[in-house]
C-alpha positions in Angstrom: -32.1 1.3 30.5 -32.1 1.1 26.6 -31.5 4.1 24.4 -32.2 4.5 20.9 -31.4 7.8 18.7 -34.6 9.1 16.9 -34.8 12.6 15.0 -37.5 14.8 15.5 -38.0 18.0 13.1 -34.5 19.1 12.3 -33.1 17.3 15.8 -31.5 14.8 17.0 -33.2 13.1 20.4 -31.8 10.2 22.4 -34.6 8.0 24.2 -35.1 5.1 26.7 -37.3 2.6 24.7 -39.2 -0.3 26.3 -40.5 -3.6 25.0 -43.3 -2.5 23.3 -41.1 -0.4 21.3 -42.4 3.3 23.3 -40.0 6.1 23.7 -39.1 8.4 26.4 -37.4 11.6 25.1 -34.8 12.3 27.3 -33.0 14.9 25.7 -31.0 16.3 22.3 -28.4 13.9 21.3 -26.1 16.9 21.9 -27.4 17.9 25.5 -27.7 14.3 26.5 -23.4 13.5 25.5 -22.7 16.7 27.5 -23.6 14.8 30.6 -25.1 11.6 30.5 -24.9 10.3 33.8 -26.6 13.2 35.1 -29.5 13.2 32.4 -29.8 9.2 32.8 -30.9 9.6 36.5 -32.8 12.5 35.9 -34.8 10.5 33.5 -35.2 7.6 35.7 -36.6 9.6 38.7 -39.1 11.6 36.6 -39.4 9.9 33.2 -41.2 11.8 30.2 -44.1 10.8 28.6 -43.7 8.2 26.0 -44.0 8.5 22.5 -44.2 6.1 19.5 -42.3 6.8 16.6 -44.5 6.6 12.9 -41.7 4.0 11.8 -37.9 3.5 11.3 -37.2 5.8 8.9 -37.1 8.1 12.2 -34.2 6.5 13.8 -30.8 7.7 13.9 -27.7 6.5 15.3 -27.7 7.0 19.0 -24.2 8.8 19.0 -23.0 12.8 18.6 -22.5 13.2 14.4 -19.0 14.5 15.8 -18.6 11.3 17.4 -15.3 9.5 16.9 -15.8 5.7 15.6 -13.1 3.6 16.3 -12.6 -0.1 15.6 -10.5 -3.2 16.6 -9.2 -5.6 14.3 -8.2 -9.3 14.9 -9.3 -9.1 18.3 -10.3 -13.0 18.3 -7.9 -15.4 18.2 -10.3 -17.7 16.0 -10.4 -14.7 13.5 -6.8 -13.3 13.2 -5.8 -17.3 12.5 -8.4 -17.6 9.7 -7.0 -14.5 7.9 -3.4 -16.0 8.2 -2.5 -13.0 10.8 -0.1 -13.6 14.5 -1.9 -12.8 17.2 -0.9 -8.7 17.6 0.9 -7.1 20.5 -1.0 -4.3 20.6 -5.2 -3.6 19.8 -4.9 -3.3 16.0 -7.4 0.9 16.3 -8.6 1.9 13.0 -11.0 4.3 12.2 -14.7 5.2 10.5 -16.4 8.3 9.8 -19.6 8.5 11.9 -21.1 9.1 8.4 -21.2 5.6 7.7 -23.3 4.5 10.7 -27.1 3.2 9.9 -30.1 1.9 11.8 -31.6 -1.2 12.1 -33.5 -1.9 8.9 -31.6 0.3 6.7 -30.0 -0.9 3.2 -26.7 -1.4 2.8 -25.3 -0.6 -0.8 -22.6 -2.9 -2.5 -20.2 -0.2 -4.2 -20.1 -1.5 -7.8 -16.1 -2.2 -7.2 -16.6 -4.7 -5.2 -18.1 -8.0 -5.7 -19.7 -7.8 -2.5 -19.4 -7.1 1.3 -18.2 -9.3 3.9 -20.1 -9.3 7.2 -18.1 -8.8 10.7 -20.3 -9.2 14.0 -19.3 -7.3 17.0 -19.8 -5.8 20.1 -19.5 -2.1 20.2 -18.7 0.2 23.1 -20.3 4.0 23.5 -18.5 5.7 25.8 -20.2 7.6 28.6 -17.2 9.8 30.1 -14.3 11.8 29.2 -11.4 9.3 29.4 -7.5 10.7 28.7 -4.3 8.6 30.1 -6.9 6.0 32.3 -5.8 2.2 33.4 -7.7 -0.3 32.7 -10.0 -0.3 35.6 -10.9 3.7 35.4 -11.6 3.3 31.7 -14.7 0.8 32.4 -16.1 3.5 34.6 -16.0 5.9 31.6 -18.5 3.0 29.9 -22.4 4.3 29.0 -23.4 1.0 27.4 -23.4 -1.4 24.9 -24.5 -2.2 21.6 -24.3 -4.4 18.5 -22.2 -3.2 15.4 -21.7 -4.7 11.6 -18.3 -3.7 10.7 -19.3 -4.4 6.9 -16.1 -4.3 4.5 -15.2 -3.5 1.3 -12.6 -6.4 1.0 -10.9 -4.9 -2.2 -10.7 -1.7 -1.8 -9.4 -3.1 1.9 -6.8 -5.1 0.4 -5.4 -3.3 -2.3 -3.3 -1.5 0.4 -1.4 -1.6 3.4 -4.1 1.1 4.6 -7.8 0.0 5.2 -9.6 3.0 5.6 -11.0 3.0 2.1 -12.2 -0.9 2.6 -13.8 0.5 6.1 -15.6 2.9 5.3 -17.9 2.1 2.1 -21.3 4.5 2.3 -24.2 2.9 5.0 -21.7 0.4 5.9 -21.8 0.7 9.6 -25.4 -1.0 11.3 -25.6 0.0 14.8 -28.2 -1.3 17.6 -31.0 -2.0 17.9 -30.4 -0.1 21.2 -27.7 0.7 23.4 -28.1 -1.0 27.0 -26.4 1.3 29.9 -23.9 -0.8 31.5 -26.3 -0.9 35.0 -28.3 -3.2 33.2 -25.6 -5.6 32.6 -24.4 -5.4 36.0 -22.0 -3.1 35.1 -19.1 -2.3 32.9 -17.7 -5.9 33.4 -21.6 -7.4 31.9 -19.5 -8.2 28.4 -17.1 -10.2 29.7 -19.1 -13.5 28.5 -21.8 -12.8 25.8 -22.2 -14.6 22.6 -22.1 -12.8 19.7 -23.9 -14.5 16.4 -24.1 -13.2 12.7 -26.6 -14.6 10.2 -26.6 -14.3 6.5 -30.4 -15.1 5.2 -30.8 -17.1 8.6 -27.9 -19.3 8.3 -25.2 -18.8 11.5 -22.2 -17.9 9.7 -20.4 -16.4 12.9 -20.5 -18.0 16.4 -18.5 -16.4 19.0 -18.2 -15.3 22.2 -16.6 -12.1 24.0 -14.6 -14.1 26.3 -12.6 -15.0 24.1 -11.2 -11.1 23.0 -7.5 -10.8 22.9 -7.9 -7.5 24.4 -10.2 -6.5 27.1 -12.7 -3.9 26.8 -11.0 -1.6 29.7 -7.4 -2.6 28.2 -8.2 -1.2 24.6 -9.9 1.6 26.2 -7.1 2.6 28.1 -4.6 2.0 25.4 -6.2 4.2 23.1 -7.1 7.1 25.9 -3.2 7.3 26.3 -2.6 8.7 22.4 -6.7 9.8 21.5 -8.7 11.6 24.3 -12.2 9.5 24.1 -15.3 11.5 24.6 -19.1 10.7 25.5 -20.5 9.6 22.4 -17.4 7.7 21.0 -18.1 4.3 19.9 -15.5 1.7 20.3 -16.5 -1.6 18.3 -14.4 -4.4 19.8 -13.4 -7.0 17.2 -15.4 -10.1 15.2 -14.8 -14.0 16.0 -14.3 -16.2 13.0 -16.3 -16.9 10.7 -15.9 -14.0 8.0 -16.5 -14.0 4.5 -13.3 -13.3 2.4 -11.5 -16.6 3.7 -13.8 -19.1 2.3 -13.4 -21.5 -0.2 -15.1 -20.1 -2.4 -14.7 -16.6 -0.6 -18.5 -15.4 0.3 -19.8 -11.8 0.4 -22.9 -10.3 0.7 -25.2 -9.1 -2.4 -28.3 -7.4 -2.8 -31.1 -9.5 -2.0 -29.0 -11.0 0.9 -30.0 -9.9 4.4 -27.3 -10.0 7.6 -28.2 -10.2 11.4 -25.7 -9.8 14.1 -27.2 -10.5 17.8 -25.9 -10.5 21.5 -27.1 -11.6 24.5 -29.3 -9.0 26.5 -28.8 -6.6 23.6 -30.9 -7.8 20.5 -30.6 -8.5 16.7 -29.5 -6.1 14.4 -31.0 -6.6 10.9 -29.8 -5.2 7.5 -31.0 -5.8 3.6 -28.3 -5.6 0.9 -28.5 -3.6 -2.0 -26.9 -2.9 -5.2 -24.3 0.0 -6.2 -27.7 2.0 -7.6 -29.1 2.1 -3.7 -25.8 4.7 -3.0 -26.9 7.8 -2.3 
């Protein structure tokens, strides 16, 4: 099944969407993350009827607004080599507010700081169950699906410190989707193991990469981070980028307005985003 969040009135709906872009309601965002499983196979045995939404300015991230977003760095070996970085012992967990997450289509605004932002592909994880202390095995059953994510930076602000939440977590900085595939449709919560992940700036490849070649496996990080954070339905996990970034090129590259980025995976889609200048914030 694929889900996509959509807001109707003052609410907040999750919905299975099909090819020709219909949705089936299946419930509130916050009944559906109370207990997805069970509302998932009520909605496949006796499916609403389908609606279609006037456009995208009615989609919302398909994730709880208390949801806890929570990141991987230098997860690639390709990646943590072009930034001049050793290969880390441990998942490298940062965080983003769940205020930063966009839509597909939605315009991402360069804060006039920076000179730019720098595109990072990835695969992101929404977690379906309550996980606290799991191994690595129990924490892939915990997995709801999978989705794309843009983990867009604001390299200066990033580096002026030791800390990178400021460079992390720039306004509309966070495209997510187009739609979150339940991991039954991958064949389970092993279906990432080998799935490339591409990112295009106006159309040009400027990240090639695949999953298989994470440091840290999806169930290992989810464990590792279950045994400090308890992880909840809703959470979103995004997994690492390959090589291929912006701020290590000669000259570096960044995004600016005008400039549109694209990051697509295999059975999941393309994510598209339009950059903006600093007067697009809100």
């Amino acid at each position: 099944m694929r889900l996509m969040g959509y807001r109707e009135g003052h609410d907040r709906w999750i919905g299975a969407v099909d090819e020709a872009g219909r949705v089936t309601p299946i419930a509130t965002t916050a009944e559906f993350y109370r207990n997805p499983a069970t509302l998932l196979e009520q909605a496949r045995r006796t499916p609403a009827a389908p609606i279609t939404l006037p456009d995208q300015t009615y989609l919302v991230p398909p994730v709880p607004q208390s949801a806890k977003v929570l990141c991987v760095g230098l997860n690639y070996r390709g990646h943590a080599e072009e930034a001049n970085e050793k290969v880390p012992d441990y998942p490298t967990v940062f965080g983003r507010w769940e205020s930063t997450l966009i839509c597909d289509g939605v315009t991402m605004p360069v804060p006039a700081s920076e000179p730019g932002l720098d595109w990072e592909g990835e695969l992101a994880v929404i977690i379906g169950e309550t996980l606290v202390d799991v191994s690595e095995e129990e924490a892939l059953s915990g997995v709801l699906g999978f989705t794309c994510f843009n983990d867009v930076s604001a390299r200066r602000r990033q580096f002026d410190t030791t800390q990178w939440t400021l460079g992390k977590n720039p306004d509309r900085s966070g495209p997510i989707g187009p739609a979150v595939v339940t991991a039954d449709e991958w064949g389970g919560p092993d279906g990432w193991t080998d799935r490339k992940v591409i990112t295009r700036v106006n159309g040009e490849v400027v990240q090639s990469g695949n999953t298989s070649e994470m440091i840290f496996s999806v169930g290992r990080i989810l464990s590792y981070i279950s045994q400090t954070t308890t992880l909840r339905p809703g959470d979103v996990i995004a997994t690492g980028t390959p090589a291929g970034v912006g701020f290590v090129r000669t000259p570096p590259r960044f995004l600016t307005p005008g400039d549109v980025v694209e990051v697509e995976i295999d059975g999941i889609g393309t994510l598209r985003n339009p950059v903006v200048g600093a007067a697009g914030r809100p």
